[in-house]
C-alpha positions in Angstrom: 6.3 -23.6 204.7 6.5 -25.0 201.4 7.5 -22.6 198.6 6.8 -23.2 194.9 9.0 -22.1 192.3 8.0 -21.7 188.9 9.9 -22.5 185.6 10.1 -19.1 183.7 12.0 -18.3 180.3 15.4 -17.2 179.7 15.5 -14.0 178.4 17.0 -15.8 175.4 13.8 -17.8 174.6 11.8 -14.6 175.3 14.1 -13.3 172.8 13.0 -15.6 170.5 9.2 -16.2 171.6 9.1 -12.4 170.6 10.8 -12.8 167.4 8.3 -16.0 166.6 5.8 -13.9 167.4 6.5 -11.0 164.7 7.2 -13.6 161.9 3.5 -15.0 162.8 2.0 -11.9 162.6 3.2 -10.4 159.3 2.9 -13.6 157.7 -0.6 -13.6 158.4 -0.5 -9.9 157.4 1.6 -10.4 154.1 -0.3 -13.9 153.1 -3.1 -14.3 154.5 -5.7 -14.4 151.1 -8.1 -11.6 152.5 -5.9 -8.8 152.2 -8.6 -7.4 154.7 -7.7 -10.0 157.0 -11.7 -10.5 157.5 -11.8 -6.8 158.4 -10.0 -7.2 161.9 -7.9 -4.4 162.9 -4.0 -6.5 162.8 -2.0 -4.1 164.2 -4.1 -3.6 167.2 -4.2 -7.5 168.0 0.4 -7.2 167.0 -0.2 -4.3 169.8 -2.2 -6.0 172.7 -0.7 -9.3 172.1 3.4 -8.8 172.1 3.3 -7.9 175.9 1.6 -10.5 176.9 4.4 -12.4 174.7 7.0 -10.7 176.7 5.5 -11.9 180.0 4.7 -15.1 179.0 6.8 -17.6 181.6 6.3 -20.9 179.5 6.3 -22.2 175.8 2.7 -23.1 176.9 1.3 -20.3 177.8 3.6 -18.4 174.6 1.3 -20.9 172.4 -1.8 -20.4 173.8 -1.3 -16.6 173.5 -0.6 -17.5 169.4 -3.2 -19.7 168.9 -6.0 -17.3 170.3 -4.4 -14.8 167.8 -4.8 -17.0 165.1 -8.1 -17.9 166.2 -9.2 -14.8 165.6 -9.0 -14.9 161.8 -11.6 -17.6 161.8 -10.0 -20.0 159.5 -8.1 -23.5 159.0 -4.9 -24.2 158.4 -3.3 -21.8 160.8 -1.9 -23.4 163.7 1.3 -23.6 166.1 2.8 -26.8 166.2 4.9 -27.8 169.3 8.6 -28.1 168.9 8.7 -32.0 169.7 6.0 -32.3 167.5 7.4 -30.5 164.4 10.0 -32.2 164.2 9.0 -35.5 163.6 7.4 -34.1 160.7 9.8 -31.4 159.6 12.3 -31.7 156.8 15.5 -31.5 159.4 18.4 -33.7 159.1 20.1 -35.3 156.8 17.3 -36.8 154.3 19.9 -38.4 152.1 20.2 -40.9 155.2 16.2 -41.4 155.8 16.0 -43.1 152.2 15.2 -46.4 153.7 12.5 -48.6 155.3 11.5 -51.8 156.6 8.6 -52.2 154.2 5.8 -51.0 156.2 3.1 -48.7 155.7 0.9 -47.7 158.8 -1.9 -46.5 159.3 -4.3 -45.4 161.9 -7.3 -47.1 163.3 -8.9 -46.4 166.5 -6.1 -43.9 167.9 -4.0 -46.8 167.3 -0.7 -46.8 164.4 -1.3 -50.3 163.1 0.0 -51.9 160.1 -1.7 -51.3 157.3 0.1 -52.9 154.9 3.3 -55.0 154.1 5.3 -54.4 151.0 6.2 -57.5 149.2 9.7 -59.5 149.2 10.9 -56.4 152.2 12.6 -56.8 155.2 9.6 -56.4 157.2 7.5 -59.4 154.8 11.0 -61.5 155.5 10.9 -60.8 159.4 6.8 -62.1 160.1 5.3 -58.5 160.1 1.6 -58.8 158.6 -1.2 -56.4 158.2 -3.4 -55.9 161.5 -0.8 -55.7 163.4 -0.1 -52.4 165.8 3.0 -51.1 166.3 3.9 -50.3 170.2 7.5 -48.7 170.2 9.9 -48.3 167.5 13.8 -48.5 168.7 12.3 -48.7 172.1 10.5 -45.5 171.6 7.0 -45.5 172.4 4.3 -45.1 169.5 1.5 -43.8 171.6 3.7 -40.4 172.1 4.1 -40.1 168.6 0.6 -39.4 168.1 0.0 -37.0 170.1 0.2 -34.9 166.5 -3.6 -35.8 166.1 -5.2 -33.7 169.5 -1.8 -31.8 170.7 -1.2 -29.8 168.1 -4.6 -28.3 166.6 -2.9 -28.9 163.3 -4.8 -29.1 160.0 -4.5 -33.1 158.5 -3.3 -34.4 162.1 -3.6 -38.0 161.0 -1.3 -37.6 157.8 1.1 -35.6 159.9 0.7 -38.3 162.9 1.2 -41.5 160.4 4.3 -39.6 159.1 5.7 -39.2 161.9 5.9 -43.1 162.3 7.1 -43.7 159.1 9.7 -41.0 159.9 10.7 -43.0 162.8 10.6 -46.3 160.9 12.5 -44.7 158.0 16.8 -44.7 158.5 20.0 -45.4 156.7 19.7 -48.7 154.8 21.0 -51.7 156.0 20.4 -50.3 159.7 18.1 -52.3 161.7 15.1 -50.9 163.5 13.7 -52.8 167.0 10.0 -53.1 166.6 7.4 -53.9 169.5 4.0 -55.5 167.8 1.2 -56.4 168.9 -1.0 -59.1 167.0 -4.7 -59.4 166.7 -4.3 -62.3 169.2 -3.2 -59.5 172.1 0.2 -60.8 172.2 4.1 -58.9 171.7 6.7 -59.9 170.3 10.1 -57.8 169.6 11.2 -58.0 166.2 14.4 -56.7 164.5 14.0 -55.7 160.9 16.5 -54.6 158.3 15.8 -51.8 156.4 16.1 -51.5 152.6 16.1 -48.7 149.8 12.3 -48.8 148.5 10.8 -48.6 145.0 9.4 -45.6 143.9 10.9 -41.7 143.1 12.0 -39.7 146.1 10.1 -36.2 145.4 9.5 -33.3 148.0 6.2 -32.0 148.8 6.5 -28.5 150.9 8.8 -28.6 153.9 7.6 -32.0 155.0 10.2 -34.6 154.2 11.3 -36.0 151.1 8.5 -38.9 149.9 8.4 -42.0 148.1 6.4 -41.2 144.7 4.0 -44.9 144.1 1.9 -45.4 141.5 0.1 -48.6 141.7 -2.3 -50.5 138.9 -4.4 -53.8 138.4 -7.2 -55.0 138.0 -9.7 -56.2 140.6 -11.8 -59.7 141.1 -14.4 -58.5 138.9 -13.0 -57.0 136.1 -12.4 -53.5 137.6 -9.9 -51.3 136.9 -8.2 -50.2 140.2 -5.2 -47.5 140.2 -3.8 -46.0 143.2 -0.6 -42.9 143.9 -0.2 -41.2 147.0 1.0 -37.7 146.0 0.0 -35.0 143.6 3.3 -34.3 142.2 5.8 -35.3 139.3 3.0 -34.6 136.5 5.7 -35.6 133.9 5.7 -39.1 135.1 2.7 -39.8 136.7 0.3 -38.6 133.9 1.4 -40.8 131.3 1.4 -43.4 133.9 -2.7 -42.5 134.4 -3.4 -42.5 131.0 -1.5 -45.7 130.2 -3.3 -47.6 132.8 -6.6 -46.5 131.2 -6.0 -47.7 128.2 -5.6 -50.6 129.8 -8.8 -50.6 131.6 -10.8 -49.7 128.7 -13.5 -52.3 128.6 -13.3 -52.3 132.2 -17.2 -52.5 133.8 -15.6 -49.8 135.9 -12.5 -47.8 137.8 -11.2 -47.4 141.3 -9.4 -44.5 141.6 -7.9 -44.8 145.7 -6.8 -41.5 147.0 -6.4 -42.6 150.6 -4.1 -41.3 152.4 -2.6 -38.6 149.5 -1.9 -35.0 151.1 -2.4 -33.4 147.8 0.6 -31.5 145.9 0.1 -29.7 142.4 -3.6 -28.1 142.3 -3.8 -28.6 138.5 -2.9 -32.2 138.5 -6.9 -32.3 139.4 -7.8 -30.7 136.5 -5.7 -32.9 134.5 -7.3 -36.4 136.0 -10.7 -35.3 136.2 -9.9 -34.8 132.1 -9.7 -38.7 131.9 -13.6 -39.1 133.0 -15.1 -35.5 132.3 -16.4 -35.4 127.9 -18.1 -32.1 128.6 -16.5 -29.0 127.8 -16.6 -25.9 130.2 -17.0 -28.1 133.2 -14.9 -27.1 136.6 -14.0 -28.3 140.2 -14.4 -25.0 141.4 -12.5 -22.2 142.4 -9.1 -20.7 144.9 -9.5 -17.6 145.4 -5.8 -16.3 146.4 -4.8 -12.7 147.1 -3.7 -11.2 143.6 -5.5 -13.7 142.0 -8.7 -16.3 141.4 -7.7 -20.0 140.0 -10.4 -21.9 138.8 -10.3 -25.6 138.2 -11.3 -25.9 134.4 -11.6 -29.5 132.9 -10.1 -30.2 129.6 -11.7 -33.4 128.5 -9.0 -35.6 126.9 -9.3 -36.8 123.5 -10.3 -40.4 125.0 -12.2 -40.4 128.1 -13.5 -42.9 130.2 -17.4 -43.3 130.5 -17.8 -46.0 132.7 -18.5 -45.8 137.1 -15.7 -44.0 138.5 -15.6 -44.9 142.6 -12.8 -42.8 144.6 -11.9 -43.9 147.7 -10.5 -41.5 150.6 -10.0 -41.4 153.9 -8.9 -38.5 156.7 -5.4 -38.8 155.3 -7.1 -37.3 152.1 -6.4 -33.7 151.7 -5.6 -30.3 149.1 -5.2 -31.6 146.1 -7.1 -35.2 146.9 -10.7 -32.9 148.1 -10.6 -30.7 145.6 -10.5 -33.7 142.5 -12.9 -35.9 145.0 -15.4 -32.9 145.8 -15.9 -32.0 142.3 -16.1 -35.6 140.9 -18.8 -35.5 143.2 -20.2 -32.2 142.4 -20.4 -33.2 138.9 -22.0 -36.6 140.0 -19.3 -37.9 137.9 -18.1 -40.2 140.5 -19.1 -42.1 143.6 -17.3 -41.5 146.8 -16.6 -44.3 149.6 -14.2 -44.4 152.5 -14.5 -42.1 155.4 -14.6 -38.3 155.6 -11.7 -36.6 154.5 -9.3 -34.0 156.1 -10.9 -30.9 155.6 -7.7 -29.2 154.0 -8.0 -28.2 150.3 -6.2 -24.8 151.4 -2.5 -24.7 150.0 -0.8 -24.1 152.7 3.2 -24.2 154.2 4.2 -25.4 157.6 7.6 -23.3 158.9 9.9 -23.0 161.5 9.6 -20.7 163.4 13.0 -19.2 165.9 12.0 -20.3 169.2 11.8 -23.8 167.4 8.1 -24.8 167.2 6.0 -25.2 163.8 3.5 -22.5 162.3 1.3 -23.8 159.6 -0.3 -21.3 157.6 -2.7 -20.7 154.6 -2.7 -18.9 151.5 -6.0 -19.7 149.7 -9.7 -20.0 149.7 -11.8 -23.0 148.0 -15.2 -23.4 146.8 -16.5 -26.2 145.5 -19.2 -26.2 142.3 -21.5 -26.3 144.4 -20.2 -23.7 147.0 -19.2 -26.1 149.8 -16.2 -25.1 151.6 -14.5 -28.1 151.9 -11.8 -26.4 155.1 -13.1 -28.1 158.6 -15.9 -29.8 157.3 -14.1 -31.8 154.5 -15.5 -34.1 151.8 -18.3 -36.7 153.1 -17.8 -39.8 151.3 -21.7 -41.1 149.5 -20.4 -44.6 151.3 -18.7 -44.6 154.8 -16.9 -47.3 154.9 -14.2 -48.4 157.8 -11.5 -50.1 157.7 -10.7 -52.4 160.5 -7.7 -53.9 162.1 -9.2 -57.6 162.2 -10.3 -57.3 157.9 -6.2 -55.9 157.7 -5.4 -59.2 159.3 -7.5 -61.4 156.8 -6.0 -59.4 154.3 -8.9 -57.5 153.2 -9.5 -54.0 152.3 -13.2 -53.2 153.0 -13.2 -49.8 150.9 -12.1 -51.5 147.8 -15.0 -54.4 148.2 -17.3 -51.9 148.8 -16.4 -49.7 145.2 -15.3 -53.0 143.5 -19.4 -54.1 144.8 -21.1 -50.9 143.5 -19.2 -51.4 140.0 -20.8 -54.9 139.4 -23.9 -54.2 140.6 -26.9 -54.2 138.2 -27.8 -51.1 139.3 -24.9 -49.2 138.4 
């Protein structure tokens, strides 16, 4: 007779499955922006759900019981994320001693965490590691696992949270070597060991994600154009006058390039304070959050010089918060062109915790309308262009976005 035996909790971890459980709920109680919670009677879901919690004989089935209770409220940015996923993207450890990197920024292309670009003079430039190419394992650890972030999880912004768990894993002490696994366009692997070195750029926080490297990046394109890139909404007192200098310097340009790929977002009136730079009429907005004790709408300001010329933002599904809500109502305005490919779907402000038992709970605290009252959660902001970028145009060392705005800018049409 064969006799199967199934793994059940400790009464420790139902201990703290329970616990999780009650510091899910009354968040959602406490936080959630509709104080009516959509008009759904909370305490009787608290009352149905928790014995189910106490019964529950895996973390599985403890998650699925959570998620169909956040499911209920009908809305983004509430989601349970797996313990071996969270951490990844967490902000545990010792930071101080993840300051450093090879050089590499990935990206994701097909499922696939490939190199999407290479930073100049780095260890990772020095060792042969070109754009195009896809990483396989980092210090032996498989990448493939590593993304399981983008369908595991049910997270909002799974690609941003699945490339930074890469760069987490390629990010260590400096001077430490990481083993890297590639594979080139051509199909074949090669190991390669790469030192790691301190990077340029301001370490800032965003949330309870890790500590990031603040870039701000501009020049001008083949063309004439004016092209400026930064990939987070945060550190206004440094980053503004950076924005304002590089217009100045752009000017007479036949246009701008403004590349948001890949920026989570950060301080919600940093887009009021950009879309200043390219907005002249007064009493324009972005639209509005609606939060629980209070409605925050996106004003412009135009700034005493402002540029009049195309404006093309580029975005991707890395684009989120902050990133939608300047891009949406650019767009809105028809004050810019969009190109790139749809982007997250997360303008909510929202704050990922950990929870007792361990695992992630990512929660929101906000509601966005655009000028034109899209709601940009799930659906996210379609791009006027779609443009793709490939792992073969990476390896030629082209970026097809930036042709495609740099092309609308020179056209006669424009």
């Amino acid at each position: 007779m064969l006799v199967c035996f199934l793994a059940s909790l400790t009464p420790q971890q139902t201990a703290r499955n329970v616990e999780s459980f009650e510091v899910v709920w009354k968040t959602v109680r406490d936080r959630h922006p509709d104080a009516s919670l959509n008009g759904l009677n909370w305490q009787a879901i608290h009352d149905a759900t928790l014995p189910s919690i106490r019964r529950a004989q895996s973390m599985d089935e403890v998650r699925g019981l959570l998620t169909a209770m956040l499911g209920k409220l009908g809305a983004s940015h509430y989601a349970i994320i797996p313990e071996d996923l969270y951490a990844p993207i967490s902000n545990t450890g010792d930071s101080e001693k993840q300051n450093a990197g090879p050089g590499i920024t990935p990206v994701l292309i097909d499922g696939k965490a490939v190199v999407g670009s290479v930073a100049p003079d780095s260890p990772a430039a020095r060792a042969g590691v070109k754009p195009g190419m896809v990483l396989e394992s980092i210090d032996s650890e498989k990448v493939d696992p590593m993304l399981r972030v983008t369908t595991s999880a049910g997270v909002q912004e799974p690609e941003r949270l699945a490339q930074r768990s890469v760069t987490r894993k390629l990010d260590g002490p400096a001077g430490k070597e990481v083993r890297l696994q590639v594979r080139d366009t051509d199909g074949s692997v090669r190991e390669i060991e790469v030192a790691r070195a301190e990077p340029a750029g301001k370490m800032v926080s965003f949330g309870n994600l890790p500590p990031t490297r603040l870039v701000f990046e501009s020049r001008r394109l083949p063309g004439g154009a004016g092209y400026i890139r930064f990939n987070l909404f945060l550190d206004p007192v440094s980053i503004m006058p950076r924005f304002e200098a590089a217009l100045k310097e752009f000017s007479n340009s036949p246009g701008i390039v403004l590349d948001l790929r890949g920026n989570p977002g950060g301080i919600g009136i940093m887009a009021m304070g950009i879309a200043g730079f390219f907005v002249s009429e007064e009493g324009r907005k972005l639209g509005e959050m609606k939060m629980r004790e209070a409605t925050l709408k996106f004003v412009i300001f135009p700034r005493p010089e402002v540029y009049a010329g195309p404006l093309g933002i580029l975005v991707d599904s890395g684009s989120a918060s902050t990133t939608e809500i300047l891009a949406q109502g650019l767009q809105d305005l028809g004050r810019a062109r969009i190109f790139g490919t749809r982007t997250a779907g997360a303008a909510l402000p929202s704050d990922i915790v950990r929870l007792p038992n361990g695992d992630g709970f990512q929660f929101a605290e906000a509601s966005y309308t655009s000028v034109k009252g899209k709601v940009l959660e799930g659906a996210g902001v379609t791009p006027d262009v779609e443009v793709r970028q490939t792992q073969e145009a990476l390896a030629a060392g082209r970026d097809l976005v930036v042709e495609a705005a740099a092309d609308w800018i020179a056209s006669p049409k424009n």
